[in-house]
N, C-alpha and C positions, 0 to 999 in steps of 0.2 A: 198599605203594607199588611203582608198577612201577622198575624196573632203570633208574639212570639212564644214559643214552647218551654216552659221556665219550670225548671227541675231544684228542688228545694235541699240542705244537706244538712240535718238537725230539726229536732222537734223541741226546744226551747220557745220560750213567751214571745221571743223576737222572730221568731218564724213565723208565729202564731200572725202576729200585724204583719208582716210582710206580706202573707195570705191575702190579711185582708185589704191592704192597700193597693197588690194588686188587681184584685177585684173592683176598685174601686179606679184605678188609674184607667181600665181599660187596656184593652190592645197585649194580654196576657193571656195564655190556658197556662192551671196549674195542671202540668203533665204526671210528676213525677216527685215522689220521696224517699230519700235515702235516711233509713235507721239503721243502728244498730241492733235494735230491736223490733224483730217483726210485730209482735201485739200491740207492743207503743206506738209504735209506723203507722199498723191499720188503722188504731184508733186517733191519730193525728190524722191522717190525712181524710179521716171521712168525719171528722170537725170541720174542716178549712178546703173540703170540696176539690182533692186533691186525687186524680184518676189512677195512679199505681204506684205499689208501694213498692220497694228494693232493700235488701240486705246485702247487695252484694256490687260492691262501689265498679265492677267495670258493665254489668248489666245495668246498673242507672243509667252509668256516660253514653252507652249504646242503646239508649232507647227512645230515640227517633226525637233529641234534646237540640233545642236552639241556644239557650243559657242556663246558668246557674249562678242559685246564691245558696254563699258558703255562711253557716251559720253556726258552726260547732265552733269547741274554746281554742280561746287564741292561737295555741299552739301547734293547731291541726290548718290552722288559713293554709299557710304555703302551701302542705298536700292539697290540699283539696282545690285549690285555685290554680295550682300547676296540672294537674290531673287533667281537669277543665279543659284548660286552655289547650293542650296536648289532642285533646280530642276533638278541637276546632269550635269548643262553646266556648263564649262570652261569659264574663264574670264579673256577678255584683259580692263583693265578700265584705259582709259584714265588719264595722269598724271594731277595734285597730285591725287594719288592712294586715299585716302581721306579726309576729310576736319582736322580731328586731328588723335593721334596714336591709340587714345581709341578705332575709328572707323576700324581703317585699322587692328586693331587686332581681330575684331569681325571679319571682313571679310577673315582674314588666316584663323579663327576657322570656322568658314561657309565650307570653301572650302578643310580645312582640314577632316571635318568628313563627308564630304559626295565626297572624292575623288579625285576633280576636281583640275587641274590647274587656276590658280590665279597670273597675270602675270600686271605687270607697263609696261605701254606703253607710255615709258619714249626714245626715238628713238634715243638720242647720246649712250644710254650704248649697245644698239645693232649696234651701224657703227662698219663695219670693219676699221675707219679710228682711232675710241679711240684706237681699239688692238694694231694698228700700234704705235702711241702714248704710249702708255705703255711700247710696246719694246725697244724704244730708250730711255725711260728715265733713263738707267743705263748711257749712254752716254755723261748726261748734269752734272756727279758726282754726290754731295753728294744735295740733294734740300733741299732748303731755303726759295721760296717762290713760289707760286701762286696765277697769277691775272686770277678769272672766272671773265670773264664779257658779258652780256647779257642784249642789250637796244631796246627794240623795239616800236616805235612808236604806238600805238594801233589805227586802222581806226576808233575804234569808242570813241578813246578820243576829233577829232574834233566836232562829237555830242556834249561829257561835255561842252568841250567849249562853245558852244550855250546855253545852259541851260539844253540840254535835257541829261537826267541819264540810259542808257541802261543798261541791266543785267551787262554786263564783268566791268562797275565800281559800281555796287552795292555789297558792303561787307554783305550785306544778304545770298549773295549767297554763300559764301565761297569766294568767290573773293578777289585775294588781288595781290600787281604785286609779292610778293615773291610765292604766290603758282601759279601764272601762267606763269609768266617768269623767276624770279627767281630760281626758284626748277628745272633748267638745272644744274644751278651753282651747286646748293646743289648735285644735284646726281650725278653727276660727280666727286663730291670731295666725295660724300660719296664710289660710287664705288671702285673709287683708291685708297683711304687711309683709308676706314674705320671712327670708331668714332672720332671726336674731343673732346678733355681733354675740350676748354672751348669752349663759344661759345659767341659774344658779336656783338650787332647788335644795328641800329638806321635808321629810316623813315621818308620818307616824306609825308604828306598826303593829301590830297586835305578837299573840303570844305565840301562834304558829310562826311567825317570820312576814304573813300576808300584809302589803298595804293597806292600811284603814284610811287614808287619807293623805295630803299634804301640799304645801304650796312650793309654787314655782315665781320666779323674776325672770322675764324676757327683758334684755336690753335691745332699743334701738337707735336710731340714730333724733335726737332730739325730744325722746319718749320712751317708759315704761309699758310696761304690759305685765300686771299682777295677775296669779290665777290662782283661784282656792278652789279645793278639789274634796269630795267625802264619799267615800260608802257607808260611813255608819254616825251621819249625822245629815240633818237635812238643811237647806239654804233658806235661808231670812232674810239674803240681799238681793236687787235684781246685778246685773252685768252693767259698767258703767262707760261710756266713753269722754274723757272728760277733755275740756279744749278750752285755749285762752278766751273763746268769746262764750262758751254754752258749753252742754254737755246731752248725751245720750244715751239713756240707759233701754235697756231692752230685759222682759222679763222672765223670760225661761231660754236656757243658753240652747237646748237639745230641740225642743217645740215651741221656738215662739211666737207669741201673738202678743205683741204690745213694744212698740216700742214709744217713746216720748222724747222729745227736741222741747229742752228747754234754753233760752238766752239768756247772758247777763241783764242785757234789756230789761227781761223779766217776763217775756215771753213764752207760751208754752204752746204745745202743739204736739196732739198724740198721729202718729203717721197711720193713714187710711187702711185699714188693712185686714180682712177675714181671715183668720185661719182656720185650715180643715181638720177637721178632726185626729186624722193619723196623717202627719205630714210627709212620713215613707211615701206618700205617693209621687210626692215631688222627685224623689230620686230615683223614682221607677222612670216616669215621665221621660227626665234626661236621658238614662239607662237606655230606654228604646230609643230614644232620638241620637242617639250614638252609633248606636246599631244599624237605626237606617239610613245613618250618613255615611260609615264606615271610617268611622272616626278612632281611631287606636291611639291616639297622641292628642288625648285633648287636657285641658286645662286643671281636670279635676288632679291629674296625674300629678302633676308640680305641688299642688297644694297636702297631695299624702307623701311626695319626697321629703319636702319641709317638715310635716308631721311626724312621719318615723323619726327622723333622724334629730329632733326637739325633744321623743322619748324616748330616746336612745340616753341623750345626755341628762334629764333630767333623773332617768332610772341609775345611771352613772355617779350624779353628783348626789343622789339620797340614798344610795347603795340598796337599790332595789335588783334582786336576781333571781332568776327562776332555775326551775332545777334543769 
């Protein structure tokens, strides 16, 4: 298959590994970047070996592009992934896929009628270390509960602190810590199990109105699913699966590399497994392998239905809203 031609739309830290993942994944030329700003543009894209720069969003989509990933704030996905899709590229858009369900479904219908893939670049449900995890959880018996947890420090929460209000904590933007750290949790438990019957959630919020943090309750049917959530405090636990014979915890919910099968028995066993350095490349991998099957309807899609529509209502029941 020839090299697909992948047009980038944002110059944030998450573009940056994208770069470099797909460098790493193969079977990519970085063609194209869309800034808003030319200086910032040139100088992003001749860090990350990126061949032209654009300010100007219909000369990007027209310049000779196989795909794009959407990488600007949440509140811009739907444009920019409807945009896309309209102009017959495929689309990896950055998680959360969009700011509510309303959005994310104009964006399947986009990419549904004019062909394209349409893909969450959501990078634990692509590790080969969840499969692994999957497979043994017949192992731990009958499950009863699971702890997601995912706490990350945010570098530009010590900014708040001083007074000053960068994008990643203004709720204008879609921002909020459940659609930006959070929503590991969520997709994760949406992938594995599908819908929850209920859904019951509570936040904490700073003095702008932004989410700082907060947990969620997923009910299922013979089982919980707990998830603790932070941008301005960091995790001490790992993620846990716990079951009437054993349990499985697994140690970083976004990139992991560890997980361990322990039994009542008393039994331990850390599952075989390398991980690579920036795991975005697993979900490039897929991404092309979608592409070259022409697959528009695959599995990943169910797993970000479930996901919007889990922060939809957790953003509901902790009365989180954007402007």
């Amino acid at each position: 298959m020839k090299e697909i031609r992948l047009g980038i739309i944002g110059t944030g830290k998450i573009s940056a590994q994208l770069a470099d993942a797909a460098r790493a994944a193969g079977g990519y030329t970085l063609a194209s970047l869309l800034s808003r700003d030319r200086a910032r543009g040139e100088a992003f894209a001749a860090e990350n070996g990126i061949a032209r720069t654009f300010t100007d969003e219909e000369a990007f989509l027209t310049s000779g592009l196989d795909a794009v990933y959407v990488a600007t704030p949440n509140c811009h996905h739907a444009h920019g992934a409807i945009a896309a899709a309209t102009h017959g590229l495929h689309v990896l858009c950055e998680k959360p896929v969009a700011a509510n369900a309303d959005e994310w479904r104009a964006m399947r219908q986009a990419a549904k009628e004019h062909g394209v893939v349409l893909l969450e670049a959501m990078r634990p449900l692509h590790d080969p270390l969840l499969g692994l995890l999957q497979e043994k959880l017949p192992a731990i018996g009958k499950l009863r509960h699971v702890r997601l947890e995912y706490c990350q420090y945010s570098s530009r929460y010590d900014a708040f602190r001083t007074g000053e209000v960068l994008r990643a904590f203004d709720p204008r933007y879609g921002n909020a810590a459940i659609m930006d750290i959070g929503v590991y949790c969520v997709a994760v438990a949406a992938y594995l199990f599908g819908a929850p019957r209920t859904v019951q959630a509570t936040s904490v919020f700073l003095e702008n109105g932004f989410e700082g943090g907060g947990e969620a309750l997923l009910s299922y049917d013979g089982f919980t699913v707990s998830i603790g959530y932070s941008k301005i405090t960091a995790s001490a636990n790992p993620s846990c699966f716990l079951g009437e014979d054993g349990s499985l915890t697994l140690d970083k919910l976004n990139s992991p590399g560890r997980v361990v099968l322990s039994t009542r028995a008393g039994g331990e066993e850390q599952l075989p497994y390398t991980p690579l350095a920036n795991n975005m490349v697993h979900e490039l991998r897929d991404f092309a392998a979608l592409i070259a099957q022409g697959d528009t309807a695959h599995r990943w899609q169910t797993a970000s239905d479930i996901t919007i529509d889990i922060l939809d209502r957790i953003r509901e029941a902790s009365g989180i809203t954007f402007a």
